[in-house]
Structures are given as structure tokens and as C-alpha cells.
Backbone bond lengths (Angstrom), bond angles and torsions (degrees), N, CA, C in turn:
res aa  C-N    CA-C-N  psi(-1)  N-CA   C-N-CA  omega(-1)  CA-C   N-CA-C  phi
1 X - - - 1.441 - - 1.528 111.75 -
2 X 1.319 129.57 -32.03 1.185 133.92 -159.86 1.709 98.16 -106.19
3 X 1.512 132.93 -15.68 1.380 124.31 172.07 1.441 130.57 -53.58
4 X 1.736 109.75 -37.26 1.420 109.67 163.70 1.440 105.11 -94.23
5 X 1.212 130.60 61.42 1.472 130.84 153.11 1.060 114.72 -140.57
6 X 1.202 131.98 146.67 1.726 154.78 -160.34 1.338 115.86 -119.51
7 X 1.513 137.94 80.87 1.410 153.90 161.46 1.527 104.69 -4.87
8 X 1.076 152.09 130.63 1.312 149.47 161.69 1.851 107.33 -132.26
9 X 1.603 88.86 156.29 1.667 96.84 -179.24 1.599 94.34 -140.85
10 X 1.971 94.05 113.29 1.595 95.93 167.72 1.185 116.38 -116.73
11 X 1.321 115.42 -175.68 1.802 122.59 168.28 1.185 109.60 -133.90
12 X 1.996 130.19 106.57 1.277 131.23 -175.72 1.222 89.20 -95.97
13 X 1.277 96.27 176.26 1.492 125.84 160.20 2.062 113.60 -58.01
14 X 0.955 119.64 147.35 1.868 112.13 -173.22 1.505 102.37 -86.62
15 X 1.264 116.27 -27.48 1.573 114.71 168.23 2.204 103.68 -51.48
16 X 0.816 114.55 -100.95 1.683 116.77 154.30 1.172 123.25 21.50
17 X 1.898 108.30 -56.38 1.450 115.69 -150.35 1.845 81.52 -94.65
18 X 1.614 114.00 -32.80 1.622 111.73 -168.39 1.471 96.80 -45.51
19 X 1.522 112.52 -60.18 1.453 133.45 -139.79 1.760 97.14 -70.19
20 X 1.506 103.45 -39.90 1.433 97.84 -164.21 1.815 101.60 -67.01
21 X 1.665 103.44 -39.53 1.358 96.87 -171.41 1.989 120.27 -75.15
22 X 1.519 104.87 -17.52 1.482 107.77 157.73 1.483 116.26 -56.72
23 X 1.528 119.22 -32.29 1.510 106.80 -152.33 1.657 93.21 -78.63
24 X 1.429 122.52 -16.37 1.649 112.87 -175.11 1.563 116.07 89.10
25 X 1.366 103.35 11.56 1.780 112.82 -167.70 2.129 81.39 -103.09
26 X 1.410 119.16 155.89 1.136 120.57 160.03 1.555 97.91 -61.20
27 X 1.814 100.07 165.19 1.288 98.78 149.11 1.880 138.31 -88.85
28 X 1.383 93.85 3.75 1.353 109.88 171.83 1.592 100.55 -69.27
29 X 0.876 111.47 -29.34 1.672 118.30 -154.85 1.515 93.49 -83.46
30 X 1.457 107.59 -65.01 1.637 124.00 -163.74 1.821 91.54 -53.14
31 X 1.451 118.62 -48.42 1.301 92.57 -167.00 1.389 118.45 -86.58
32 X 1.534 117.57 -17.99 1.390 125.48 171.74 1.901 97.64 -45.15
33 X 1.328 128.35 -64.20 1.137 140.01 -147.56 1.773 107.59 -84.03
34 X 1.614 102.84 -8.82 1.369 110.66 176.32 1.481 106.78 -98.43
35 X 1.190 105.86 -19.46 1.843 113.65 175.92 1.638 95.15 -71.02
36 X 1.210 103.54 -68.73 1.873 112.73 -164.41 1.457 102.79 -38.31
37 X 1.563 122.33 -46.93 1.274 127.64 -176.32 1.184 126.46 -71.67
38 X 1.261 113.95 -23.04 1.857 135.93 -171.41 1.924 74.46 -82.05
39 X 1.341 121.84 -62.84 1.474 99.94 -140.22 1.604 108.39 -88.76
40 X 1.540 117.29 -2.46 1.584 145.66 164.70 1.569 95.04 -33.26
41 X 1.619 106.40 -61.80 1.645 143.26 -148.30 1.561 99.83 -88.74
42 X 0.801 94.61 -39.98 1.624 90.05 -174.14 1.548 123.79 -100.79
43 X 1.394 117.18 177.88 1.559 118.35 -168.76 1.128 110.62 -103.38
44 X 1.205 123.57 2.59 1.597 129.25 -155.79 2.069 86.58 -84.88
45 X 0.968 104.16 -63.03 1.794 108.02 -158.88 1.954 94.92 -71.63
46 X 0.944 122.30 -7.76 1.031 116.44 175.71 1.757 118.72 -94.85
47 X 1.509 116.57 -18.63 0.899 146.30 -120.58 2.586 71.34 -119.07
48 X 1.504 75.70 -77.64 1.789 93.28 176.99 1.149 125.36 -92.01
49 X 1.163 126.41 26.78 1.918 139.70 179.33 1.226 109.46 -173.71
50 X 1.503 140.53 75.59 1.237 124.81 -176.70 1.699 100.52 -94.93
51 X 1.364 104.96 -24.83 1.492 97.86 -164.21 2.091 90.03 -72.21
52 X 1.370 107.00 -66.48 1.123 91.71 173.17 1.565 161.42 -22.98
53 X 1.797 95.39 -37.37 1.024 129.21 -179.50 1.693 108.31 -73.11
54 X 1.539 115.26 -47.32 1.519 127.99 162.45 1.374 114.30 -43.91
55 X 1.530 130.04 -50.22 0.977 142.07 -152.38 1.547 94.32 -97.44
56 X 1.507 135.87 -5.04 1.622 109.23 153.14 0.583 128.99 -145.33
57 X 1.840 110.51 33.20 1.710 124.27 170.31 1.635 82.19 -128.74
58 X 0.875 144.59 59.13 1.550 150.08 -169.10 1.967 103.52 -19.75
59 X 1.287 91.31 34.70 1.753 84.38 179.36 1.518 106.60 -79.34
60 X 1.303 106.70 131.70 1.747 102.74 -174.77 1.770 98.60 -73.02
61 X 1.837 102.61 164.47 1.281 118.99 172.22 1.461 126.35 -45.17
62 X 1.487 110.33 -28.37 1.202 106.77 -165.70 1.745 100.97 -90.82
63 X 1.480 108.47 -26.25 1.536 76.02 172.94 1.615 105.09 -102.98
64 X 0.969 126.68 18.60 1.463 130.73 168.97 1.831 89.76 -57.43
65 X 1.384 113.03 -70.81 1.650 125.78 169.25 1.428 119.00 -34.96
66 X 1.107 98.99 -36.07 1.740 94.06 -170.50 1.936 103.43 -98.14
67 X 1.310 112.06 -31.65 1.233 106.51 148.81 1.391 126.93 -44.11
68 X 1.608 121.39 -59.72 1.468 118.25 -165.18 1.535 97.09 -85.53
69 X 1.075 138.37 16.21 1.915 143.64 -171.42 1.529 87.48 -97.21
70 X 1.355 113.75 -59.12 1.469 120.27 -174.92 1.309 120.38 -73.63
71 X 1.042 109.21 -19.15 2.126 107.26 161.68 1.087 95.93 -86.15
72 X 1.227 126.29 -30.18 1.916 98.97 176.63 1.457 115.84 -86.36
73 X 1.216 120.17 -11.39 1.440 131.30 161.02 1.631 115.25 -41.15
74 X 1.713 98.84 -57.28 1.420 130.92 -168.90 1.561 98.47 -71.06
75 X 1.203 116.05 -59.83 1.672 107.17 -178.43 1.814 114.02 -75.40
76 X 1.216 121.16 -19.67 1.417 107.28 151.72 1.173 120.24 -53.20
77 X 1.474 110.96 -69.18 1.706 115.89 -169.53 2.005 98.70 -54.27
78 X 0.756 105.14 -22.68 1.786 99.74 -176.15 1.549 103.32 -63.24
79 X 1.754 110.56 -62.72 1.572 123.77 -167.31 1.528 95.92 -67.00
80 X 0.946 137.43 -24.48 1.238 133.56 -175.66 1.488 124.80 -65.55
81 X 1.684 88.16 -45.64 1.639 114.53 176.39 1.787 109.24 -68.32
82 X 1.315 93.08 -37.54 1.596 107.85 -173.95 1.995 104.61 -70.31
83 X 1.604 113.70 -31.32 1.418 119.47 158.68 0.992 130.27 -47.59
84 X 1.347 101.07 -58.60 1.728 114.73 173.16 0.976 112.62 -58.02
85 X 1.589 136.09 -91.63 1.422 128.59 158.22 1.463 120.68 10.24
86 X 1.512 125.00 -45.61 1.673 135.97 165.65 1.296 117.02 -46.04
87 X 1.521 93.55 -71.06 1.084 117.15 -174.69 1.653 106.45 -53.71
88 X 1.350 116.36 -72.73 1.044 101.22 -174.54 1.746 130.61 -54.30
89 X 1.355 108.00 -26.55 1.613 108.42 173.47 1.973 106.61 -80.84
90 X 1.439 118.56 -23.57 1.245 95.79 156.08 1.978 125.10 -71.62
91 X 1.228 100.83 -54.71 1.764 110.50 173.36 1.777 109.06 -29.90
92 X 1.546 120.45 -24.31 1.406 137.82 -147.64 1.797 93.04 -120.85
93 X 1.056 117.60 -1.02 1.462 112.12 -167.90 2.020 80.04 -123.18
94 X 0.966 113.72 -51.74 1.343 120.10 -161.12 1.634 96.25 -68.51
95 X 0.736 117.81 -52.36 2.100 125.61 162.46 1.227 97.48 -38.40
96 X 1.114 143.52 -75.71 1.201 135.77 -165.52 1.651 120.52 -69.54
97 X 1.276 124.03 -16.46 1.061 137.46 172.80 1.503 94.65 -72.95
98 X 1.101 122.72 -60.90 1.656 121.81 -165.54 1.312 107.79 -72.43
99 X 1.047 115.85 -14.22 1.418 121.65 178.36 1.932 103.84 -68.07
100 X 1.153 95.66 -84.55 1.052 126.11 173.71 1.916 112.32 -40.55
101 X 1.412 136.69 -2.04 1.089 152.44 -179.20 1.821 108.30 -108.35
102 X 2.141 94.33 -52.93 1.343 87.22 159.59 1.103 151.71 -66.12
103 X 1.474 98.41 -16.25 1.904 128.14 165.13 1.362 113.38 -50.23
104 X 1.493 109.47 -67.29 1.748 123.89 157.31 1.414 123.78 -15.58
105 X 1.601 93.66 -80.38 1.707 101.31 170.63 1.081 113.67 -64.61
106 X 1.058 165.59 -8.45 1.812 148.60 112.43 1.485 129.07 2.55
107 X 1.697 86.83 -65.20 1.119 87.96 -165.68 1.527 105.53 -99.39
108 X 1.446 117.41 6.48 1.905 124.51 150.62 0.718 80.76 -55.86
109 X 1.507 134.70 -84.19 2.009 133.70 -126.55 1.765 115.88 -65.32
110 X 1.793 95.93 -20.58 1.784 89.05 171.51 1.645 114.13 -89.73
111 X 1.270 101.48 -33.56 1.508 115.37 175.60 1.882 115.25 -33.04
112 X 2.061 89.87 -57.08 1.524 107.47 164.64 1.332 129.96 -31.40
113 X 1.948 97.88 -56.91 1.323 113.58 -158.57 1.715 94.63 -68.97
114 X 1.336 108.35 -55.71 1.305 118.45 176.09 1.507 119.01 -21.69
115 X 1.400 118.27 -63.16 1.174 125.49 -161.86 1.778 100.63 -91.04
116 X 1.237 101.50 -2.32 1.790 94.18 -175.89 1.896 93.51 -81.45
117 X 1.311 105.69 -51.56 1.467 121.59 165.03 1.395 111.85 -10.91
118 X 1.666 98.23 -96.97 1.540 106.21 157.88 1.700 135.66 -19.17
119 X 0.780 106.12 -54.94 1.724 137.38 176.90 1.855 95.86 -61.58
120 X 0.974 132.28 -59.76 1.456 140.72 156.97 1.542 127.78 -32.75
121 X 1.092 91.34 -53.38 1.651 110.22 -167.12 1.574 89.50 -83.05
122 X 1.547 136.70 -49.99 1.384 132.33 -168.08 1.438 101.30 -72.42
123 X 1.518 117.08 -26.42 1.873 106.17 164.19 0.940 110.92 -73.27
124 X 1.359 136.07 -38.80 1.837 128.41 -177.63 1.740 93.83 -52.50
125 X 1.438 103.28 -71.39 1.753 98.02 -179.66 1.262 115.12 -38.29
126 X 0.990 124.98 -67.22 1.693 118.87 -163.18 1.564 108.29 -48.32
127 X 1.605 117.08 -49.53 1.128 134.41 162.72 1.582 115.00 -25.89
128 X 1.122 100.34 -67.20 1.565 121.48 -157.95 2.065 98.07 -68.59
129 X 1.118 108.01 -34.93 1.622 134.60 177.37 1.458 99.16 -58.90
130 X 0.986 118.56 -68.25 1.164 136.95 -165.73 1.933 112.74 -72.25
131 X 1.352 115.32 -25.49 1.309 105.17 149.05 1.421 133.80 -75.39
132 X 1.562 99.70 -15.45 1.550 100.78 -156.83 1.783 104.69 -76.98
133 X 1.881 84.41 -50.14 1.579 95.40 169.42 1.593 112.64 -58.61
134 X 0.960 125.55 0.86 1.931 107.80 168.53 1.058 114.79 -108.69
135 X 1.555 113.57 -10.54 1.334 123.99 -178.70 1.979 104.02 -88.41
136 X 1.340 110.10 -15.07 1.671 125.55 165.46 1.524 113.49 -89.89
137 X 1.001 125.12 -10.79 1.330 111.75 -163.06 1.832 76.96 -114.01
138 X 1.660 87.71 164.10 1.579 102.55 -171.26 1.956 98.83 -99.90
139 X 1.234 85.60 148.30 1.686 75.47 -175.19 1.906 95.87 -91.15
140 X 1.236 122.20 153.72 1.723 118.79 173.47 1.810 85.95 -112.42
141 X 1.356 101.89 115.36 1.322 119.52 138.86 1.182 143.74 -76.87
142 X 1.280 120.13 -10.35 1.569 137.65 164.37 1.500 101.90 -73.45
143 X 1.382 98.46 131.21 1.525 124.67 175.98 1.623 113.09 -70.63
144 X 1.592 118.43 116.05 1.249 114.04 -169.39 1.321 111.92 -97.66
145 X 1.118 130.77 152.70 1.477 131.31 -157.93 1.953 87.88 -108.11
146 X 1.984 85.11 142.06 1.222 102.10 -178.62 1.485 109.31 -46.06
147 X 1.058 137.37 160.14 1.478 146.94 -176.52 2.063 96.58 -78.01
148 X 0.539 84.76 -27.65 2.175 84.28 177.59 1.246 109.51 -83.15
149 X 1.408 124.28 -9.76 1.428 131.25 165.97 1.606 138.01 -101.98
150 X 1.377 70.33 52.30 2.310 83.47 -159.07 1.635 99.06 -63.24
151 X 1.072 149.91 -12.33 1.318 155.61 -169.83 1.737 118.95 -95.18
């Protein structure tokens, strides 16, 4: 009786161990019957024993197939959802970046205007400077003799 069985040593949780030992089931039993069910549920034994797996839950092949079609159904539509979600918190990061760039260039483009302003007004001055002083200075209309002609 004990040749096809495999000795194991676990550590549950003590909530678990209360419940299993209230229900009056061994715990050989409770966990034998928590394995069968864990691997019923899951993809793993189906995944690495299908023939096996047929042969002692007598589920035929075809819905063995149409079972594992629909977990991959389920984990597409998941990664997919998990894409979007990306996408949209990148698309939502990148918005705000451009936002926030076009904000920038704003306030370049007055900075510009600003200083073109400035830049204007110091040519009118210089301008305006620059007549006054020629309009102060005396003009010499007398013809000055080359400097080599002191005589």
C-alpha cells in the first residue's frame, strides 16, 4: 500500500492544520485531496501529464483542449488588459510632458518678445544719442592739410 506513495514534510499555516484536524478527515487525506484539487485547477499537470491527467479524471481530450483554449483565452485577455493599462499610463505621462514643454515655450516666446522690446527701445536711444551729439559738436568745414604739410 505504501510503495506508490511518496513521504513528504510540510509547514502550513496553524489556522489549516486546526481546520483540517476538526474536519475528522486524516491529514494524509486532507492533503492528498488538496493536491488532486490544486492540480484539477491548475495548468501545471495539464501542461506536463495530459495523457495521464485524462486517464484519472476521465475528462476526454477534447475538452482537456477546450479547457486549456480557454486559459489561454483568459491569460491573453489579462496581458492585453495589463498592455493597455501601459499604454495608457505611458500615453498619460507623455501628455503631460508635452504639456508641460508647451508651457515652457510660452513663456520662451514672451521672454523673446520682451527682450526684442528692450533691444528696440536701446536702438531708438542710441539713435536718438547719436543725433543729439552731432547736432553738439561743431562741424569744421575748413579743409585740413595733410599732416606732411605743416608749412
Amino acid at each position: 500500500m505504501t510503495e506508490d506513495k511518496k513521504r513528504i514534510n510540510v509547514y502550513i499555516p496553524t489556522q489549516l492544520y486546526v481546520k483540517a484536524t476538526q474536519s475528522g478527515e486524516s491529514l494524509t487525506d486532507a492533503i492528498t485531496h488538496s493536491l488532486e484539487l490544486y492540480f484539477k485547477n491548475n495548468s501545471l499537470d495539464l501542461e506536463n501529464k495530459p495523457d495521464e491527467y485524462i486517464r484519472e479524471t476521465g475528462v476526454g481530450a477534447d475538452t482537456l483542449q477546450e479547457l486549456r483554449i480557454k486559459e489561454l483565452q483568459t491569460n491573453h485577455q489579462e496581458r492585453m488588459q495589463d498592455f493597455k493599462e501601459q499604454i495608457d499610463k505611458l500615453h498619460e505621462t507623455h501628455t503631460n510632458q508635452v504639456n508641460i514643454l508647451a508651457d515652457q515655450l510660452k513663456i520662451k516666446d514672451t521672454q523673446i518678445e520682451k527682450l526684442n522690446e528692450t533691444l528696440q527701445n536701446q536702438v531708438l536711444n542710441i539713435h536718438s544719442l547719436v543725433q543729439e551729439n552731432t547736432k553738439l559738436l561743431p562741424e569744421n568745414k575748413e579743409k585740413r592739410k595733410p599732416f606732411w604739410k605743416f608749412w
